[in-house]
N, C-alpha and C positions, 0 to 999 in steps of 0.2 A: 504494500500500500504506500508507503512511503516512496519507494523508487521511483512510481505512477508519478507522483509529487513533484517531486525533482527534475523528473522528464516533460512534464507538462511545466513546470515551469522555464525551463529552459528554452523549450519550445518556446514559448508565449516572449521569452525574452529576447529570441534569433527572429521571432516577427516584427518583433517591435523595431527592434535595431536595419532591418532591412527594410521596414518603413519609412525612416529615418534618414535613410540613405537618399532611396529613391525621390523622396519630397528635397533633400538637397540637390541632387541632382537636377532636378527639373526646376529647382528655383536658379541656379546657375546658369542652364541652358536660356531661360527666360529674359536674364540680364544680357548675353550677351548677342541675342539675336538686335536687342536694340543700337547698340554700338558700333562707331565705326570702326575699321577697318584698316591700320595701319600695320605693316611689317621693316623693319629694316633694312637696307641694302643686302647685309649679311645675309639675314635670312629667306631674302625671296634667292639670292642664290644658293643655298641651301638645298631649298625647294625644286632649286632645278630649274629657275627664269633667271630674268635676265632687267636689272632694276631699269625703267627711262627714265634718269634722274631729270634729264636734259627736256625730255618731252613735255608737248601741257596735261599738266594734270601729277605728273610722276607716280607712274602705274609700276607694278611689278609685269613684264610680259613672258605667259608661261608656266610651267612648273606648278606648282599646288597651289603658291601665293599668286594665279593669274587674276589678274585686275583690281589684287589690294592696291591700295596707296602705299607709295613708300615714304616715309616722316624721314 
């Protein structure tokens, strides 16, 4: 009876915790779908583009970071 106990609680407490999680997660996700969009020179060639510092606008062209801004 007691084991039941301890396993039902543990249970109840790996729900709870991977509730926890997920609700962070999606508050994260939430914040960053509103914000812009910079990357570094570095890192858009990282990505595998190619920075247009020079160009209007200075896009990353390319690679993962295609069509961030680069700051």
């Amino acid at each position: 009876m007691r084991t039941r106990r301890i396993l039902a609680a543990v249970i109840a407490a790996a729900a709870l915790a991977g509730l926890g999680l997920t609700g962070a997660a999606t508050a994260t996700a939430a914040t960053a779908q509103g914000a812009t969009s910079y990357v570094t020179p570095s890192q858009c060639k990282q990505g595998g583009g190619t920075p247009a510092i020079n160009d209007t606008g200075n896009y990353c062209k390319g690679g993962t970071h295609d069509g961030e801004q680069v700051d």
